[in-house]
N, C-alpha and C positions, 0 to 999 in steps of 0.2 A: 961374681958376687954382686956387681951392680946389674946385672938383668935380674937376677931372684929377689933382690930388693922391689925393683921396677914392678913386677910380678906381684908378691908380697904386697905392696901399695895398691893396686889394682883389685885387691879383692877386698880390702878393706875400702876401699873408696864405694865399690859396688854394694856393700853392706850398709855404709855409710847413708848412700842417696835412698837407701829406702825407709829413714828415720831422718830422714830431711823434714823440718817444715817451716814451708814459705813464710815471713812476718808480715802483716799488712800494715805499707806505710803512710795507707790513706787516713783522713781526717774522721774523726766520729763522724757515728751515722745521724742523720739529724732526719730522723721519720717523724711521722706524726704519732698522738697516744699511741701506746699499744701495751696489756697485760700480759706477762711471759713467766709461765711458769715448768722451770727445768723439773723432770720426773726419774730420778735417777734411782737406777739397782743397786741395791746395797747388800745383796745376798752370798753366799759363803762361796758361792762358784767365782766372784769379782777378788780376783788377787791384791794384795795391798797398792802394790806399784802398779796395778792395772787404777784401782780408786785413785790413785793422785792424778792418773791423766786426766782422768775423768773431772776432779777440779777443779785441773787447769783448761780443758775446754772450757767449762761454764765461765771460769775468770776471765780467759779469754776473748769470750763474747761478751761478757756485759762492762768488759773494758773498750768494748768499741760501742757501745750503744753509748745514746744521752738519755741518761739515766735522771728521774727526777720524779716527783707527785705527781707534776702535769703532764710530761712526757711518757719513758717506758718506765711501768714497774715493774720488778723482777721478786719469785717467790722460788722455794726450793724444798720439794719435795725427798724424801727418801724413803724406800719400801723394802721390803725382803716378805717376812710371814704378816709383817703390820705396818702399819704406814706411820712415817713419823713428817711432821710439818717443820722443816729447818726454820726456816722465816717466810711471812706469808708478804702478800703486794701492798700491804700498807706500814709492812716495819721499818726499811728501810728507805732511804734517799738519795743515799752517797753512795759509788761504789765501794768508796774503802771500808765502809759497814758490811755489806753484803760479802766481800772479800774475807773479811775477817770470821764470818760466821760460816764462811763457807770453811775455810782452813780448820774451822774448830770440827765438822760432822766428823761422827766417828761409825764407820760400819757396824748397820745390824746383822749382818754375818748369820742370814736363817734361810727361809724357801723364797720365792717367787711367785707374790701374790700380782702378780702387774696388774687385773682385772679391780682388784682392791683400791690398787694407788687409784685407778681412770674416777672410779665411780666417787675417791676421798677428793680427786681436784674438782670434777661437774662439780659435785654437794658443799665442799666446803672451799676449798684454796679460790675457785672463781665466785664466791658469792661475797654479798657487797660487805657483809661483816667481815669478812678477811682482804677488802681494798677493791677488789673487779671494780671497774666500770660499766656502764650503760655505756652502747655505742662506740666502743672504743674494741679494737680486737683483739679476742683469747685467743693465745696461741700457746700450744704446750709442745714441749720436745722430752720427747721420751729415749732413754738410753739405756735400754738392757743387752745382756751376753748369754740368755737363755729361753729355753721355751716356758710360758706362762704355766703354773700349775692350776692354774682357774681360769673362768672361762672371759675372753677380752671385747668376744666380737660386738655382743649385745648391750655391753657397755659402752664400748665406743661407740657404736652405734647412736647411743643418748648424748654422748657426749656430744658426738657432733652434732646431733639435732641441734643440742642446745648452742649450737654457736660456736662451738671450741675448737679450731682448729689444730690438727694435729699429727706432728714429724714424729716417727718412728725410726731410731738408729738401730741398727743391731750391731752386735759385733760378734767376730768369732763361730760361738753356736747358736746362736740367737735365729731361729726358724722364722724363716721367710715369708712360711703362710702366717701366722699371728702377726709378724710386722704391718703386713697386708691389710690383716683385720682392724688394727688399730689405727691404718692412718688415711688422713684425709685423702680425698680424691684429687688432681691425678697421681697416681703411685710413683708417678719417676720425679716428681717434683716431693713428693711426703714421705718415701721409702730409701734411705740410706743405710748399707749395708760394706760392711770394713771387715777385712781378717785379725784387725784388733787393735784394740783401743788406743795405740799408736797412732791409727789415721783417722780418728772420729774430728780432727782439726781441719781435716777438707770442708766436713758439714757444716761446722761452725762456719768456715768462709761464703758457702752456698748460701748458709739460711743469713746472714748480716747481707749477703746482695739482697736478696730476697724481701727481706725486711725493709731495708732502705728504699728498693723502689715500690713499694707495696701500692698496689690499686686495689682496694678493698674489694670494688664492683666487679671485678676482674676476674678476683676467687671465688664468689658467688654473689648472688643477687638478693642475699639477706630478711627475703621473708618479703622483698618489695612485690607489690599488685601489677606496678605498672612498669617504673623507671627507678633505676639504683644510680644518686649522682656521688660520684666520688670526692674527699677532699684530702690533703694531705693528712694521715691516721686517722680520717673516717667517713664518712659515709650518709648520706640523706636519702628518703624516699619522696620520688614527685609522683603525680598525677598527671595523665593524660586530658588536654583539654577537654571542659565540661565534664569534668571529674573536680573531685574534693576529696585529699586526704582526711581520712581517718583518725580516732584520739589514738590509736593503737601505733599510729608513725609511719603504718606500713601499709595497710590497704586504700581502696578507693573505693568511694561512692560515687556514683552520676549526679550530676547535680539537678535535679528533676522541678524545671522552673512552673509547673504545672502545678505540685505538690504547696511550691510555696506561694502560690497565690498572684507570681509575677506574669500574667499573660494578661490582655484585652479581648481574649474570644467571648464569642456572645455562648455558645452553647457548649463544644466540646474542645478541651486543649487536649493535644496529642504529644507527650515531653518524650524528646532524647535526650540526650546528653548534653547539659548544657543551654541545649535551644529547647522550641517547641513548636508545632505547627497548628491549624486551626480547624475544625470540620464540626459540621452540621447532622442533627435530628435526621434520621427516617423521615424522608415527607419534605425534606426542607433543600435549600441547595447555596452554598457559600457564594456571597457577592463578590466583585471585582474587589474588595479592600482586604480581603481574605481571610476576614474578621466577623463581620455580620453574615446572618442568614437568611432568609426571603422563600415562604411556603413556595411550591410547585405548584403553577397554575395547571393539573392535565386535562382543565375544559378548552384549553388553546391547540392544546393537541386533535382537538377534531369532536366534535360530539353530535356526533350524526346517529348515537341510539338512542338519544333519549328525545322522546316525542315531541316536545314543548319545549322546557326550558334546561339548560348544562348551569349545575354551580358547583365549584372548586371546591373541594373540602382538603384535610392535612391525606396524604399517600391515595389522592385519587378524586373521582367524581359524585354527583347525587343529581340525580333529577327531580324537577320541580313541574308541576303542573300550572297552568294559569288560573284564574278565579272564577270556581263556580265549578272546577273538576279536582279530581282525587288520583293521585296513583295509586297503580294496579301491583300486584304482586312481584311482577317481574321487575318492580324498580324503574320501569323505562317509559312503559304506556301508561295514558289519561282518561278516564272515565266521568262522563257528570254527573256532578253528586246530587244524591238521591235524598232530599231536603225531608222526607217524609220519614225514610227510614233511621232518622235519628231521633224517633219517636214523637208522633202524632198528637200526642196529647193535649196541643192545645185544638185539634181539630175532635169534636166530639164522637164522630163517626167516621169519616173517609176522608182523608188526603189526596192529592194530585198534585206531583212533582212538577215544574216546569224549570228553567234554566234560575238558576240562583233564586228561586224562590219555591212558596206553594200556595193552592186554595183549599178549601174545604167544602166538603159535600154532605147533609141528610139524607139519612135512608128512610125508605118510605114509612109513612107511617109520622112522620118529625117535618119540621118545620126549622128554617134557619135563624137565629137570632140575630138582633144587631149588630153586635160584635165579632160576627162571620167565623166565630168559631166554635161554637157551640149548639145544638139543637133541643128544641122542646118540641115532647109529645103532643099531638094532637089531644085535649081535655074533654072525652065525650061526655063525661059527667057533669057539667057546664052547660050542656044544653037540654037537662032536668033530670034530678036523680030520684027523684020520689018514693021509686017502688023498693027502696033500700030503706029497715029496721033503723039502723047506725050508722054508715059509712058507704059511700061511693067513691070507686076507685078505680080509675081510668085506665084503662091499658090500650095498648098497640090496637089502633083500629076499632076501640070501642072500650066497657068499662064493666066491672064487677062489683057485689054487693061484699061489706067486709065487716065484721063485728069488732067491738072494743075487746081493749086487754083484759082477759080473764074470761070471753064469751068464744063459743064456738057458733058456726052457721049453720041452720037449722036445715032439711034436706029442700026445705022451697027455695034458700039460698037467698033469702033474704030476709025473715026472722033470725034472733039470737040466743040464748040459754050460757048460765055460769058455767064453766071449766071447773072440774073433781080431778084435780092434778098426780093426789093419790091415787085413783082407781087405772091410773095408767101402770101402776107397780110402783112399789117405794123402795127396790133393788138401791138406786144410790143411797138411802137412808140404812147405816147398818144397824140402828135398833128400831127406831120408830119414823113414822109420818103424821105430818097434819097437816091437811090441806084448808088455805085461805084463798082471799078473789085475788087471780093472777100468779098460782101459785102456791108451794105451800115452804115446810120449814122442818129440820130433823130434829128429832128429840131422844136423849140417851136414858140407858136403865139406873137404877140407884147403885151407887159407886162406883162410874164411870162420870165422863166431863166429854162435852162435844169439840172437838176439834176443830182447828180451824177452816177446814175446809167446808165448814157445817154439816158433815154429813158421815162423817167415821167418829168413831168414839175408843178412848184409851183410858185404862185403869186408873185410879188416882194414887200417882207414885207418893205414899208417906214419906218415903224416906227423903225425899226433897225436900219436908219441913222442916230437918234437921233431924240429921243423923248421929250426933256426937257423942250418944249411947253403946254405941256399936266401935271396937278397935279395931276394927279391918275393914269389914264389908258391912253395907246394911241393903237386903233383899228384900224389895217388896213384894206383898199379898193383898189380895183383893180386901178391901175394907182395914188393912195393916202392915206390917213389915217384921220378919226376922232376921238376927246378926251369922255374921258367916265369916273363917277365920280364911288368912290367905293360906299358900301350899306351903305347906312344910307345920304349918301349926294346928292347934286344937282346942276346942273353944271349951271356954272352964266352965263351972256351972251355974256362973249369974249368967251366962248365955251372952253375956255381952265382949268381955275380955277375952286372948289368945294367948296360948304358949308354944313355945317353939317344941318341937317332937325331939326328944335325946334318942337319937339311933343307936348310941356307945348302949343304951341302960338295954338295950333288947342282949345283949350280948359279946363281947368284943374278941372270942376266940380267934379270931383272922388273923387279929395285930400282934406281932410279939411281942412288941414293948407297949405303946401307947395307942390308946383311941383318941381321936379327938372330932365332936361332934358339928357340926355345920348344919345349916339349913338342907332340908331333905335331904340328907345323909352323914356321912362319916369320912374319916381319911387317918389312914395310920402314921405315926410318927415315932424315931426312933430316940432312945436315949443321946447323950452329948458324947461323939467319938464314935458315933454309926455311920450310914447311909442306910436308906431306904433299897431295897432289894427294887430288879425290875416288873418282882408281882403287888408290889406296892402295899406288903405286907409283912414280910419278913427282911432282918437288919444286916451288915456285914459289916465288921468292925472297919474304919478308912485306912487302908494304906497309905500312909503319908509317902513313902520313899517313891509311889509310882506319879505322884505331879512331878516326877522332876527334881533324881538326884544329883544334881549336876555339884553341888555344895562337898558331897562326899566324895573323896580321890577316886576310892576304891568299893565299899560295899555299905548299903546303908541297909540299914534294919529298923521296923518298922514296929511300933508298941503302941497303946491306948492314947491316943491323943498326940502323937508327933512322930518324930525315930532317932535314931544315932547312927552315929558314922564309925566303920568298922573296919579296921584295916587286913590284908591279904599278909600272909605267910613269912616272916622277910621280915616285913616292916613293923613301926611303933607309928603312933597315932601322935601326931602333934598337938600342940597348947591350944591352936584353934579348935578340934575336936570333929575336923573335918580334914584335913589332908596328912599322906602319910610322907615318913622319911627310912628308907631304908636303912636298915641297923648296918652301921660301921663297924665294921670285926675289927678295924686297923685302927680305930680309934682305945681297943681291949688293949693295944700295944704291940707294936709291929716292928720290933727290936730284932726278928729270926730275919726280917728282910735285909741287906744289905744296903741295896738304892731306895726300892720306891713300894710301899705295899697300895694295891689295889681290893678296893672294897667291891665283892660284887655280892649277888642274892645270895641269903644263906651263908656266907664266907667270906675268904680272901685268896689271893697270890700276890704272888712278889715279881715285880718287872725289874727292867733295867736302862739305865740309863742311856742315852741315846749313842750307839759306838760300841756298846756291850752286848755281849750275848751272855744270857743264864744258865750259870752250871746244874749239873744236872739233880744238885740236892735242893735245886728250886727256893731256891736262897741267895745265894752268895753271884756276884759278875765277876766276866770275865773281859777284857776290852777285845774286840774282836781283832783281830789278825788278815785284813785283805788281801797282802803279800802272800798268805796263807793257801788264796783258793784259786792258785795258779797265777804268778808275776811272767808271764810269757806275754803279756801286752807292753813289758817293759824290756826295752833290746838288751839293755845292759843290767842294771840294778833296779831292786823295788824296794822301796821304806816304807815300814807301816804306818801311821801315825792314826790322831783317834778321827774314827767316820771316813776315813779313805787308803789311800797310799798316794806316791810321787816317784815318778822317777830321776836317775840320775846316772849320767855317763864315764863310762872310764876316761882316764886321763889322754889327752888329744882327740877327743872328741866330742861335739858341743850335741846337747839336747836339741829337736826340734819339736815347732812349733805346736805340736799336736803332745808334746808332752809325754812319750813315750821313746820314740826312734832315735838312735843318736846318728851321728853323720861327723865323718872322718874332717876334722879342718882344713885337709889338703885333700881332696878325691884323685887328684893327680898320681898322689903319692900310694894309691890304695886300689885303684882299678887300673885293668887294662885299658887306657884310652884308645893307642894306637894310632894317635896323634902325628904325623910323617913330618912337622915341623915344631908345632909347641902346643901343649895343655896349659889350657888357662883356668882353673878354678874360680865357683862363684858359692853362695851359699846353695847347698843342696845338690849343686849339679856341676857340671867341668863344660869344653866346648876347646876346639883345634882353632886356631888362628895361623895365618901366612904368611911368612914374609912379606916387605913391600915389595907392589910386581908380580904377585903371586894372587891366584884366587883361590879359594878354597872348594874341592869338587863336591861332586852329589852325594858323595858317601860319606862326607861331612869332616873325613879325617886327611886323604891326600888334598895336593896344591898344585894347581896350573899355572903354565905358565901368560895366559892370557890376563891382560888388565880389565879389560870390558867390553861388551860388541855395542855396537849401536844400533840402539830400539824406539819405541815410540811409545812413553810413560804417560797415562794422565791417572791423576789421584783425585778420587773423591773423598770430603773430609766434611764430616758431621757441625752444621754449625748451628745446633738446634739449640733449648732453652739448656738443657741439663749438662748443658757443655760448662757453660758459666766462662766468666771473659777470664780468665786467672788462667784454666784449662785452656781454653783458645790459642794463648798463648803458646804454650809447651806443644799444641798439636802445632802451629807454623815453624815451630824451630825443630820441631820431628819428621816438617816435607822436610825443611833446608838440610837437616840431618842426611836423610834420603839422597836428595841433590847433590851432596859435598860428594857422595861414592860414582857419581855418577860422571863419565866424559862426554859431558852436551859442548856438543857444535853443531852446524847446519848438517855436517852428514854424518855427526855422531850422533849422541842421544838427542830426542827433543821431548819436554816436559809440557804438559798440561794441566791446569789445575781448575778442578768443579769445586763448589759449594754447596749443597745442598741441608732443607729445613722443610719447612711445611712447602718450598717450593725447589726451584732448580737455578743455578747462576752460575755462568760458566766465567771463571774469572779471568782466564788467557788462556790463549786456545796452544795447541803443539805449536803452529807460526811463529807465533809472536815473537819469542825471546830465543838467545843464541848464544847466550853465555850462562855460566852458572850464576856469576854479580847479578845479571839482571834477572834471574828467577829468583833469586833468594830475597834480593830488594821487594819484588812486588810479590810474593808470599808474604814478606810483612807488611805489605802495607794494605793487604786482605782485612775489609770490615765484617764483622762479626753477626750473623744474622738473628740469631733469637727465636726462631719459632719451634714448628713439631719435627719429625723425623720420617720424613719418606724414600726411607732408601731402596726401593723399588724402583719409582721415578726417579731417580739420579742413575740407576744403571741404566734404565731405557734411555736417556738423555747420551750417557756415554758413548751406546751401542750405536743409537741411531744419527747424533751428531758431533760426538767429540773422537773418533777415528774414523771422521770423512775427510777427506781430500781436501774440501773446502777449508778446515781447519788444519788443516796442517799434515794429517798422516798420509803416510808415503803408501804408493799402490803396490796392491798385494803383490803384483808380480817381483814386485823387489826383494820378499822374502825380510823385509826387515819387523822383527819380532813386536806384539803391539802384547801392553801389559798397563793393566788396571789394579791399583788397590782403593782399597776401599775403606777407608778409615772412620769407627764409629763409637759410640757410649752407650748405646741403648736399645732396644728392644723395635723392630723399625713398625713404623701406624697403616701398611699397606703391606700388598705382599710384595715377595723378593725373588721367589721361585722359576717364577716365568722369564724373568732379563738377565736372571743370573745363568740359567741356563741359555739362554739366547750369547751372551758375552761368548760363551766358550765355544757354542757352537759355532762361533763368528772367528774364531782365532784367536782371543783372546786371551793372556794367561792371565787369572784374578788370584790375588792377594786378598786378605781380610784382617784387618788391625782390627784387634774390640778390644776398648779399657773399660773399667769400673760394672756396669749394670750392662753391659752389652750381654747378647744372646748366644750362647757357643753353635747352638743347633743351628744358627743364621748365619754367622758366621762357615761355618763349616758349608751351608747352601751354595756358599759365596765363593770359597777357594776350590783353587783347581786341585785334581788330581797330582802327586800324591797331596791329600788335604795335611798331611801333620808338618812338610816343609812348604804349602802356602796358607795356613792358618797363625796367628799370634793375639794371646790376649795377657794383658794383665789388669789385677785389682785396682791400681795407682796411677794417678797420671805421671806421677812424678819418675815414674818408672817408664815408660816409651822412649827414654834415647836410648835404654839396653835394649830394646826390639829393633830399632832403626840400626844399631851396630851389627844386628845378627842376621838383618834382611840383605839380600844380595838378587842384587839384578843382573848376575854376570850371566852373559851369554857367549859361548867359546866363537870364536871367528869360522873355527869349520862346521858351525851351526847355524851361521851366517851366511848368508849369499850377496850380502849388502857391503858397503863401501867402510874403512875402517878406518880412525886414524889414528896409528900409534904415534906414541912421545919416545923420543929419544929418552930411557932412562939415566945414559952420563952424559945429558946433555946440563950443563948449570943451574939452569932455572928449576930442570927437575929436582936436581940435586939440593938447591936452596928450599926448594919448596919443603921438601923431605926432610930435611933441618930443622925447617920453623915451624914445622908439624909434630913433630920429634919434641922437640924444646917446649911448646905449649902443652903438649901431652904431659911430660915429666912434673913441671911446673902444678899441672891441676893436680896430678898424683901426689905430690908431696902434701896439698892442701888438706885431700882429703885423706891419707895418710896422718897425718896431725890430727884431725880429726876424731878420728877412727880410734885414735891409742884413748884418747879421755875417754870415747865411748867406753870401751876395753876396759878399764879402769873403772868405772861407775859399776858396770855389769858383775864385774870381779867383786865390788865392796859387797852388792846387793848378794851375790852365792853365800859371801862368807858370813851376813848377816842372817840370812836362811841356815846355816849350818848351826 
């Protein structure tokens, strides 16, 4: 009777530990600001007693925050088909406020709009009207148990643009990908995933670490240009020297000391960042101060082309000639300039260049004057002109006889006679001539006037005298003038006055409505409510409905002068007289309905409300019947109730998890175990245990007589960030777990222990330690390391130096068995394939622990053949001493070739040992036993309150 009790105790204790949760008896978290706002599922699939957990999580954490205006404010979302705002970041202060509104939510009990709630916290719960802060960190924690009925990615997606960070829990059925979609980056830190709402209290522990040592800069770099400086709950953006933040907080500018004016360069400032340097013109070249410029002399570079003289001009040279020469085309040679050919004119006849100067020379015939630059004709006339009428006139070499003005030379050539200037032709005169002495003069006919040129003759314009008889034009005629009308008019019959020509009076058959008359012509026009046709003569009444019946729902119709709005088949035309509304047949009275009548075009029908299906005289509901359409997903019984069913088990056996299957209380009592010493029963499953002294064999159900051989153990153990120190823990008390099963001495077992994170750290090698005391001592006093997860590198670490010789393992020839596990939580950041298969091909047997987010498929990489007895994972940390009880590192002696050492089992000490081991066992059984019954008892109220 007391082993069935003993027994009995045992399974409820194991029941018990996995509705354990740890209290934290640390101090509030004293972080810096930070905005948090919880986003919780409130939809019909979240059971009652599942929403209280979920209340007590969020009270939970915001009982360990410091809560305050300045500090953390806390808001609280709840969603299902619609989002409702519990209390937003600026209502509360105190926790007991926030507590107390939290107790009061009551389930909206609909669908699963989650993409809803993301897009209601960005827009409204974090904006500054609802409390947010500038500068201070959004963080949301989302907690649903199902897959989103709308879409999450592309909203979270904004969300987080906009700043938000954000934790995704699932529980239960809550899909994995949408959690993924929703949460911040990296996943193993933002993605938390429970079998149910029972253990969403682990997350609350992660995310309060989390939160308390928060580096802002850490999680991202905020939008900064340059440098993100951290402070406690929050965060500044600097600039990189010779940079200037921005009004914006976050970017940078150069500071461009050129721009502002602050340089001494004489010509060109060259700015970077901060500084600037100094540089010179084309042509120019920067002096020793680094500041001024100073032209290039390149006549000191050699000027051996230029003939005469080199002078320096800006990007180069010019040559210069001395005085009294010219350069030549080619820029370089010097010619003497030719003083003459820059025009002679003060020389009368002939120039003669000499060097910077010239003379002058007469050509024969002339004579030099005193002033050396001018010549006179030799005057033959001068030495007696006699045989000349009039005039004597000296020429070159001698002199001729010349008559006055108006006389010609008679043929002796020296007599004269008057000029008849007319008898030459009066061609220039266009009417008349009269010749006078020297000359003569034009003369015009009667009614013309001579021109200025004295010699052409034009009409005498009357109408110059004034025209103001005439309304248009006045035309003149010789001796007169008549009036003239412009184009388009017609001159009346005082011959003075005009009229405009009426084109309409010749006819206006073209137009069909109107003429209307213009200058030189006509143009038709159409009555008011026309257009003018494109022959610009016939009308078409306007369509109004074709500018644009955008005013009319449905049809517009078009009349003299505007149109109406006409509605389509169905419908009635509203008060505005432009949109329509389809006629309500249910509004005639819809009393044949039962639930709900729907109006559609032309008619109606009758739906049902939601749970119901419509009988078939399309009227009346029926509540549907789900038990109805096969309860074979339920092992035992199925209840209908409205919108689903539930099941529920026969008597001595409890419902599982999945809400279908039932499972015998006792499996023991119900399957063949085959057990060769004792079945032990747990939830869901049984398992053979041994006598003490006895090990249990491969077939899982007989017992050997062997205690244990001696091997050579070392365990590798995850001590990366997602571990968190709380877990850390329960992994060093799950080696010592390990170590308690084992008989380490120098030629029994010897243990190793690795560490590994984003690197490798071997904590004590196999040597080192010789007793159980001393490996379990420094197992706990193993620091905790914090980074990524490379468990690839930690098996290559193992292979290649934690079963060397150097460290302690014994040589192969010894035959003493060498065995790795490998204990982990996560998904490993390198691969694992290559050293895990190296391990085994080495001798090695590998083990593979995975809790919580660990990888099965890696895990299995990892263990040896057969993989289902060296593979172990569970959901829970809390749950790994039941994996550490079931692992067995027994190796029989005839599988051994190595040295043994057994214990005398009726020797005393054994015997005592086996006592006090005995006695602390009973002892923890009874605790959790006690336990276990109030459990029992809660569970029993909650059935009979469901009934």
């Amino acid at each position: 009777m007391t082993r069935a009790l003993v027994y009995v105790g045992l399974l409820i204790a194991i029941m018990a530990a996995a509705d354990a949760r740890p209290q934290s008896a640390e101090p509030k978290c004293k972080s810096g600001p930070v905005d948090l706002v919880f986003i919780i599922d409130g939809s019909r699939s979240v059971r009652p007693h599942e929403f209280e957990t979920m209340r007590k999580f969020m009270i939970d954490i915001i009982n360990e925050l410091d809560i305050g205006l300045e500090t953390t404010r806390v808001g609280v979302v709840q969603y299902s088909s619609q989002v409702q705002s519990v209390f937003s970041l600026k209502s509360f202060s105190k926790p007991a406020q926030m507590v107390k509104s939290i107790n009061e939510i009551i389930p909206l009990a609909q669908g699963t709009m989650t993409g809803l709630a993301i897009r209601y916290a960005m827009n409204v719960a974090f904006s500054p009207e609802q409390g947010a802060r500038r500068n201070v960190p959004h963080v949301a924690v989302i907690v649903t148990d199902g897959r989103p009925q709308d879409r999450v990615a592309e909203v979270a997606g904004a969300a987080r643009e906009s700043g938000i960070e954000i934790y995704a829990i699932g529980v239960a059925r809550a899909d994995m990908t949408s959690l993924r979609a929703m949460a911040s980056p990296p996943f193993e830190d933002h993605v938390f995933h429970v079998e149910s709402f029972d253990l969403i209290h682990q997350f609350g522990l992660q995310f309060q670490d989390k939160l308390c040592g928060m580096d802002l800069c850490l999680e991202s770099d905020h939008g900064c240009n340059h440098i993100c400086e951290s402070s406690p709950g929050s965060y500044q953006c600097l600039c990189l020297p010779g940079y200037t933040l921005n009004e914006d907080g976050k970017t940078c500018t150069p500071i461009d000391l050129c721009a502002e004016q602050k340089h001494d360069c004489q010509q060109i400032c060259i700015a970077s960042p901060g500084s600037f340097t100094c540089d010179c013109h084309t042509g120019y070249t920067l002096n020793d101060d680094k500041k001024t410029c100073k032209m290039i002399d390149y006549c000191s570079f050699g000027n051996d082309t230029c003939e005469q003289q080199c002078v320096s001009v800006l990007n180069g040279v010019n040559c210069k000639c001395n005085e009294g020469y010219t350069l030549n085309d080619d820029l370089k040679t010097c010619t003497m300039i030719d003083y003459c050919s820059f025009g002679n004119d003060s020389c009368e006849h002939e120039c003669v260049s000499i060097l910077q100067s010239f003379y002058c020379l007469c050509r024969d015939g002339y004579t030099l004057n005193e002033d050396e630059t001018s010549c006179t004709m030799i005057d033959y006339c001068s030495f007696g002109n006699d045989s000349c009428e009039h005039q004597c006139v000296s020429v070159l070499n001698g002199f001729n006889c010349q008559c006055k003005e108006g006389y010609s030379l008679n043929d002796d050539l020296k007599t004269c006679k008057m000029i008849d200037y007319c008898s030459f032709g009066n061609d220039s005169c266009e009417h008349q001539c009269v010749s006078v002495l020297s000359g003569f003069y034009c003369q015009c006919n009667e009614g013309y006037s001579l021109n200025e040129d004295m010699k052409t003759c034009t009409m005498i314009d009357y109408c110059s005298f004034g025209n103001d008889s005439c309304e248009h034009q006045c035309v003149s005629v010789l001796n007169g003038f008549n009036c003239q009308c412009n184009e388009g008019y017609s001159l009346n019959d005082d011959l003075k006055t005009c009229t405009m020509i009426d084109y309409c009076s010749f006819g206006n058959d073209s137009c069909e409505h109107q003429c209307v008359s213009v200058l030189s012509g006509f143009y038709c026009q159409c009555n008011e409510g026309y257009a003018l046709n494109d022959d610009k003569k016939t009308c078409t009444m306007i369509d109004y409905c074709s500018f644009g019946n955008d005013s009319c729902e449905h049809q517009c119709v078009s009349v003299l002068k505007g149109f109406h709005c006409q509605c389509n088949e169905g419908y009635s035309l509203n008060d505005d007289k432009k949109t329509c509304t389809m006629i309500d047949y249910c509004s005639f009275g819809n009393d044949s309905c039962e639930h709900q009548c729907v109006s559609v075009l032309n008619g109606f029908y009758c739906q049902c409300n939601e749970g119901y299906t419509l009988n078939d005289d399309k009227k009346t509901c029926t509540m549907i019947d789900y038990c109805s359409f096969g309860n074979h997903s339920c092992d035992h019984k199925c209840v209908g109730v409205l919108n689903g069913f539930y099941c529920i088990c026969n008597e001595g056996y409890t419902l599982q998890k999945n809400g279908k299957t039932c499972q015998s209380d006792n499996l023991c009592n119900t399957v063949e175990h085959g057990c060769e010493y004792q079945c032990v029963s747990t939830p869901g499953q049984y398992h053979c245990i041994c006598p003490e002294g006895h090990v249990l064999q491969d077939d899982g159900k007989t017992c050997g007589t062997c205690r244990s051989s001696n091997i050579d153990l070392v365990l590798l153990i995850d001590g990366s960030k997602s571990v968190r120190p709380n877990n850390f823990e329960l992994v060093k008390q799950f080696v010592n777990q390990v170590v308690d099963q084992l008989d380490v001495s120098p030629k029994g077992t010897r243990v190793g222990l690795v560490q590994y994170s984003s690197r490798v750290r071997t904590e004590f090698p196999l040597s080192m330690y010789q007793t159980k005391e001393e490996i379990k001592k420094a197992v706990m006093n193993v620091e905790y390391m914090e980074k990524g997860t490379m468990t690839g590198l930690s098996l290559k670490h193992m292979v290649e130096n934690s079963f060397s010789e150097t460290e302690g393992a014994r040589p192969a020839n010894k035959n003493i068995p060498r065995v790795g596990l490998v204990f982990t939580d996560g998904r490993s950041q390198d691969d694992i394939t290559e050293w895990a298969k190296k391990a085994k091909e080495a001798g090695i047997t590998m083990y593979a622990v995975g809790v919580g987010k660990a990888i099965e498929d890696e895990l299995r990489v990892i263990a040896s053949d057969p993989v289902e007895k060296h593979f172990f994972y569970s959901a829970d940390f809390t749950a790994i001493s039941q994996i550490a009880e079931n692992l067995k590192f027994n190796v029989c002696a005839a599988e051994s070739q190595g040295e043994i050492e057994v214990k005398d089992p009726c020797a005393c000490e054994t015997l005592v040992e086996f006592q006090q081991a005995t006695m602390s066992t009973l002892d923890q059984l009874n605790q959790k036993m006690s336990a276990m019954t109030k459990r029992l008892e809660v569970l029993e109220n909650q059935l009979l309150t469901k009934k």
